[in-house]
SEMISE-236222 format. One record per atom (N, C-alpha, C, O): x, y, z; residue in three letters. Coordinates in steps of 0.1 Angstrom, whole numbers, plus 5000, padded with zeros to 4 digits. Layout:
BEGIN
XYZALA ...
//
This chain:
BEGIN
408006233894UNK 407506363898UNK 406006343901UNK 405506243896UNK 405506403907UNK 404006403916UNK 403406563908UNK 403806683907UNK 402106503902UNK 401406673901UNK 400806673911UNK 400006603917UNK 401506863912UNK 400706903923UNK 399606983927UNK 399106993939UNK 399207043919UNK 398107123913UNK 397207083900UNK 397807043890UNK 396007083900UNK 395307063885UNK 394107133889UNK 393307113898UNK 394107213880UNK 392407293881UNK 392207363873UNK 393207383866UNK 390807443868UNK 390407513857UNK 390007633862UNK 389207623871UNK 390207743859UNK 389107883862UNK 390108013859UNK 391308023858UNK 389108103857UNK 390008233851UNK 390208293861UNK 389408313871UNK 391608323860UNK 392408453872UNK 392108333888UNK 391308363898UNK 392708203888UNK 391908183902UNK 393108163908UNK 394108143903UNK 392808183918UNK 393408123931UNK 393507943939UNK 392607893945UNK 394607903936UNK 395007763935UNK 395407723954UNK 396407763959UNK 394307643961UNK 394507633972UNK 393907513974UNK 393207463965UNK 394107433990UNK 393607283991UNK 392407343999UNK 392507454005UNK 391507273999UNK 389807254002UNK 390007154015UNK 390807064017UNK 389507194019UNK 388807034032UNK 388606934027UNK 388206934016UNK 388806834033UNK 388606704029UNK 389206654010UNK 388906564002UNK 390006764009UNK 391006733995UNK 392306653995UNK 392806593986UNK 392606664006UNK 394306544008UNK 393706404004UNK 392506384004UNK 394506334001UNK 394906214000UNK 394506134011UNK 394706184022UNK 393906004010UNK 393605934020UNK 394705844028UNK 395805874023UNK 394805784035UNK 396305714044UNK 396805604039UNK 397705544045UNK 396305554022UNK 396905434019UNK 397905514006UNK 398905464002UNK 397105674001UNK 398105693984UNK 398005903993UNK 397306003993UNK 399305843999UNK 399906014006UNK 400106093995UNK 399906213997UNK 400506053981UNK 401306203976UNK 400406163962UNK 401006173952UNK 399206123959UNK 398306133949UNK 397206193955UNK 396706143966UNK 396806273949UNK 394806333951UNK 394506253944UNK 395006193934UNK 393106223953UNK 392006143948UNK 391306203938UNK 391006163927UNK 391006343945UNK 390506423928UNK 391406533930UNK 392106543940UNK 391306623921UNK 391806713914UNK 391306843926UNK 390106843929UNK 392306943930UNK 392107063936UNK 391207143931UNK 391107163919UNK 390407193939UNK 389607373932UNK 390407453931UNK 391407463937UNK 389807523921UNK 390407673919UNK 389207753923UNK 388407733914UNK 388907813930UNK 388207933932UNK 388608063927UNK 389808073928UNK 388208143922UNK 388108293915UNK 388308393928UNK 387308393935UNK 389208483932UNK 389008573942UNK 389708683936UNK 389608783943UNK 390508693923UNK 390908803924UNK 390608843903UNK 390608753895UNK 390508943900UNK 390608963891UNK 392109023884UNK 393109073890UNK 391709003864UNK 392609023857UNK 393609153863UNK 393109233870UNK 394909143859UNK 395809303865UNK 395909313878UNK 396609403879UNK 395509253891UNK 395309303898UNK 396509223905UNK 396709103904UNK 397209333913UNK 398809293912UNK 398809333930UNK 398609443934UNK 399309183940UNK 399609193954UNK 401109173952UNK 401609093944UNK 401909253962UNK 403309233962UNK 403209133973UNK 402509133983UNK 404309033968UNK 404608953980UNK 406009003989UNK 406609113989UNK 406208883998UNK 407408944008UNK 408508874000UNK 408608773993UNK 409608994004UNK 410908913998UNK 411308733999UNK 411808633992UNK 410808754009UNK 411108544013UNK 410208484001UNK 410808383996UNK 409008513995UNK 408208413992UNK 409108463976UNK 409608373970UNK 409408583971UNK 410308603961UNK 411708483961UNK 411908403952UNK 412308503971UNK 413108403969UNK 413108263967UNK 413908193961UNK 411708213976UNK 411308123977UNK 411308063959UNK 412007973954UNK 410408163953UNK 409708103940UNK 411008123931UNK 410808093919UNK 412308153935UNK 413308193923UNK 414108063928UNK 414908023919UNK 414108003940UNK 414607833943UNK 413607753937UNK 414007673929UNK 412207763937UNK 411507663932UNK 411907653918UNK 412007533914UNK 412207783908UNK 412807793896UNK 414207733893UNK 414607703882UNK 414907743905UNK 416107693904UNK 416207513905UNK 417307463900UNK 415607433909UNK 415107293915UNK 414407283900UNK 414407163896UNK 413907353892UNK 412807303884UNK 411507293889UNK 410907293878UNK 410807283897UNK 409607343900UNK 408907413898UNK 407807413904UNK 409607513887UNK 408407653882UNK 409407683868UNK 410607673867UNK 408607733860UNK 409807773844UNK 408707903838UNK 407507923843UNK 409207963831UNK 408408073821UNK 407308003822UNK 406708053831UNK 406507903816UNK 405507863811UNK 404907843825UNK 403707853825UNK 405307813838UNK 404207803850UNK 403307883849UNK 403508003853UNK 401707843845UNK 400807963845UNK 399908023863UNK 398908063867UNK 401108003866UNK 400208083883UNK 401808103891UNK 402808033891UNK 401508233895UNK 402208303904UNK 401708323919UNK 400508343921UNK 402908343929UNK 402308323941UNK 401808453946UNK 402308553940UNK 400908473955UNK 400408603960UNK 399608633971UNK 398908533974UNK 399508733978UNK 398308663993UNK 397308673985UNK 397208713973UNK 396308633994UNK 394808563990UNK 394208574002UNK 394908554012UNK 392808604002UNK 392408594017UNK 392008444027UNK 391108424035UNK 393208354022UNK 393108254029UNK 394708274034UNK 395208224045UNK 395108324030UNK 396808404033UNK 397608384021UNK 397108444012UNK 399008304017UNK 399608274003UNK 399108164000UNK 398708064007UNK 399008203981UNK 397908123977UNK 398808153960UNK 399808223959UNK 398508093953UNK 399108083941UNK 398108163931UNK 397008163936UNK 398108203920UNK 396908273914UNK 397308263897UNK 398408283890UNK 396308243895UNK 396108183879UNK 396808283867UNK 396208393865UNK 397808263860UNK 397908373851UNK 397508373838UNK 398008443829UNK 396508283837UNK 396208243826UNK 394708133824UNK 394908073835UNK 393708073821UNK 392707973820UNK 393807843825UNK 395007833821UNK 393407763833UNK 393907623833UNK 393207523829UNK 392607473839UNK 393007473820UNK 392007393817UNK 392307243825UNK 393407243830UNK 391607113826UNK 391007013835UNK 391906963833UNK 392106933821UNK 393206913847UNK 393706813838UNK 395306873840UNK 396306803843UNK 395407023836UNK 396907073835UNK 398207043846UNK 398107083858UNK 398906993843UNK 399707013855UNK 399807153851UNK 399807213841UNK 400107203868UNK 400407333872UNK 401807323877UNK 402807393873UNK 401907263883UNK 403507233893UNK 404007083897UNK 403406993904UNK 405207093891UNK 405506913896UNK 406706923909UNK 407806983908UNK 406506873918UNK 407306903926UNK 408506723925UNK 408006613926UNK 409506743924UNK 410706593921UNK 410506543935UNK 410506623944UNK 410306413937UNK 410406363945UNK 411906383953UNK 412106323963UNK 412906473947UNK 414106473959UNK 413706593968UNK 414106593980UNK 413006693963UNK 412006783975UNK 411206783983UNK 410806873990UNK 410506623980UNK 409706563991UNK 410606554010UNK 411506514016UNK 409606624012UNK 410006594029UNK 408806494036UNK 407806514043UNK 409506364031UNK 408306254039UNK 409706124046UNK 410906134045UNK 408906034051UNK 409405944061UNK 411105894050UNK 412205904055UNK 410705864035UNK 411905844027UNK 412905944030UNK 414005904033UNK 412706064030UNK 414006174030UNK 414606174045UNK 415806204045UNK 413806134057UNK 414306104069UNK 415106024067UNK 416206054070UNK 414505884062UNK 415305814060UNK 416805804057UNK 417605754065UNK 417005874042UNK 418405904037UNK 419106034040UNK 420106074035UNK 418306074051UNK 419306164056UNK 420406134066UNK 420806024066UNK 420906224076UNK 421406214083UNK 421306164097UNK 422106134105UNK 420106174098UNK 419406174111UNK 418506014112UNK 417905964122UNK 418605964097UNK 418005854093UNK 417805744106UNK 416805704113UNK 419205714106UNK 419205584113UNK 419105584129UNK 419105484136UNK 419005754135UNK 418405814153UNK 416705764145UNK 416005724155UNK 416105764137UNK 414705784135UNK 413905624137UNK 412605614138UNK 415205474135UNK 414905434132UNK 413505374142UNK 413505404154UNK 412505294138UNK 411605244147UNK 411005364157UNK 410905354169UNK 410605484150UNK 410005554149UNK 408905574141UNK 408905524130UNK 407505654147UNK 406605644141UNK 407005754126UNK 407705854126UNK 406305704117UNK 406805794105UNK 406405924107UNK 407306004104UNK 405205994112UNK 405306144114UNK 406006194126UNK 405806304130UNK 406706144129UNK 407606154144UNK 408406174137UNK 408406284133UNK 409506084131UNK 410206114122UNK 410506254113UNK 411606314110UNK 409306264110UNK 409306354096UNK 409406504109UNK 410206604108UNK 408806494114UNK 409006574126UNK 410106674130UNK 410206794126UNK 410806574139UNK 411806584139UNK 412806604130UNK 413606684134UNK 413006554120UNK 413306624103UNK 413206754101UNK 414106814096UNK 412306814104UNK 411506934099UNK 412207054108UNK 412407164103UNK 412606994123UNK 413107084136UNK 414407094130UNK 414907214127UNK 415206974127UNK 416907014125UNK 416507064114UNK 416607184115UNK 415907014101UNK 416107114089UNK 416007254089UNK 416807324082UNK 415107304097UNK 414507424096UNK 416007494105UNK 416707574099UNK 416207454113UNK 417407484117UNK 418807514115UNK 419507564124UNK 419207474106UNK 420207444097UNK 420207564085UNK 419407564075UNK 421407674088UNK 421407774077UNK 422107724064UNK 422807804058UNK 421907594058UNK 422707574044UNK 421407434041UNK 421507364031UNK 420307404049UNK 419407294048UNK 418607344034UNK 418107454034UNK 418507244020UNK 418007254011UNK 416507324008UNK 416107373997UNK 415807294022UNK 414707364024UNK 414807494028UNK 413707564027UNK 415907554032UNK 415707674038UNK 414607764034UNK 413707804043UNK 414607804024UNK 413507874014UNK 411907814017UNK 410807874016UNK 412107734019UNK 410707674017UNK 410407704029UNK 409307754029UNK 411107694047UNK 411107754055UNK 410807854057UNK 409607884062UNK 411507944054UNK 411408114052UNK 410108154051UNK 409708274054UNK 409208054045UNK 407508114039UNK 406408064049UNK 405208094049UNK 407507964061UNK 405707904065UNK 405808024074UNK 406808104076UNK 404208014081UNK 403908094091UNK 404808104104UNK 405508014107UNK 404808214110UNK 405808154125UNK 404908094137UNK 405308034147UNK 403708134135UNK 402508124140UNK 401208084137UNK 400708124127UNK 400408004146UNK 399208034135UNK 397908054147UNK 398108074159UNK 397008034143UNK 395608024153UNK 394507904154UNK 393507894160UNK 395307834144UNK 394507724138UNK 394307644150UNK 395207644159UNK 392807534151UNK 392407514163UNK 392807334163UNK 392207244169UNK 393707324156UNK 394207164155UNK 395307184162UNK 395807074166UNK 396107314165UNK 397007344175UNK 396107324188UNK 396607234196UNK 395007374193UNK 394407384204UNK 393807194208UNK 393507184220UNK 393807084200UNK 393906964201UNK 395206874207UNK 395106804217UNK 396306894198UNK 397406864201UNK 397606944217UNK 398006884226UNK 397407024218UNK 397807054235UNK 396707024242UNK 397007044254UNK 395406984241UNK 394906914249UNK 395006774250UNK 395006714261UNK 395306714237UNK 396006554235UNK 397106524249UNK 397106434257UNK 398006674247UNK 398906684255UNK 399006664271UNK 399706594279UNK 397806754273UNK 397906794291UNK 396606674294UNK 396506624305UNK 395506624282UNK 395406484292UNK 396106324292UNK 395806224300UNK 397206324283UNK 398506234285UNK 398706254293UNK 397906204301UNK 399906334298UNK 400306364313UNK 399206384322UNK 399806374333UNK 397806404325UNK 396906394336UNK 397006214335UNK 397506144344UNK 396506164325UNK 396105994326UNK 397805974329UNK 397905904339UNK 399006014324UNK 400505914333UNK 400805944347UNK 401705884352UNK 400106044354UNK 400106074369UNK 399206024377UNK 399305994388UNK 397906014365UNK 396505874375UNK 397405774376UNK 397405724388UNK 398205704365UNK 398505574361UNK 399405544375UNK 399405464384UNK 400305654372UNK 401405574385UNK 401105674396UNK 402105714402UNK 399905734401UNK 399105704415UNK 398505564420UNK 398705504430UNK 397505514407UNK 397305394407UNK 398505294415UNK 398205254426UNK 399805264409UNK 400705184408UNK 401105244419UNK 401605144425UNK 401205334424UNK 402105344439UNK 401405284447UNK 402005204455UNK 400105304446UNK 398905294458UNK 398805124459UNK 398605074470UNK 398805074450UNK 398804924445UNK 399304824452UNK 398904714457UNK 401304924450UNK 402404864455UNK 402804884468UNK 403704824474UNK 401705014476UNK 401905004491UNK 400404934494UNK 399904984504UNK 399804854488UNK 398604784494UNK 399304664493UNK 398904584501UNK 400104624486UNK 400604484485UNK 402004484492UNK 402904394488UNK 402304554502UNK 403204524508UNK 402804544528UNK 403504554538UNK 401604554526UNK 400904524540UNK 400904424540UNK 400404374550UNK 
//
């Protein structure tokens, strides 16, 4: 099992920071330990949407949350965010998520789709994983689906489509080049 949360503070709100992931050699360990930031006080009670209700009554079902989980999920003005029901002191696991609910290059692997992935890059992979899963009305994740955004505005979407449209500008230079090349070399 992987801890997935560890932090200290009263009534906080349990979310990742910038520059808080894991570096490219240890993917599913923090280097350090998550913040908790304080944004909401004691009692103070946000209804979630039925999906993220369901969501958290699968995480209970998998083992990922029991009576004693001291944080419940809730918006936050970063959007869903988990929130403290109690002090966490340094150190606590908060949530262990089983490596069989990992969705990384391994679960590609042993799935079904495993051996179409093979000699693929591993986020390509996981990728593609993510499209049939999400897809699929009986897929183990369904729930965990149900919660992400359908949308977002985040500007790492606005990278990837420019990644995009100057790929295809530099593969239409490329074989202009190569046409022009191959009617100079046939004069």
């Amino acid at each position: 099992m992987a801890s997935v949360f560890s932090a200290c503070s009263s009534s906080a709100v349990l979310f990742y920071r910038r520059n808080s992931f894991p570096s490219k050699g240890s993917f599913f360990h923090l280097k350090r330990p998550l913040s908790a930031n304080c944004v909401a006080s004691l009692g103070t009670e946000v209804s979630v949407s039925p999906a993220v209700d369901t969501f958290w009554q699968w995480l209970k079902e998998e083992g990922v949350v029991s009576a004693k989980t001291p944080v419940k999920p809730s918006v936050v003005p970063e959007g869903l965010g988990l929130v403290a029901l109690k002090d966490i002191s340094r150190n606590e696991v908060v949530l262990q998520v089983p490596k069989r609910l990992w969705i990384n290059p391994d679960a590609v692997a042993a799935s079904e789709i495993g051996k179409v992935c093979i000699g693929l890059k591993p986020w390509l992979a996981v990728a593609l994983f993510l499209i049939r899963e999400s897809s699929r009305s009986n897929s183990l994740w369904k729930h965990y689906f149900s919660v992400l955004p359908k949308e977002t505005d985040s500007t790492i979407y606005w990278w990837v489509s420019f990644a995009l449209l100057v790929r295809v500008c530099l593969d239409k230079i490329i074989q202009k080049h190569f046409r022009e090349k191959k009617i100079r070399g046939k004069k």
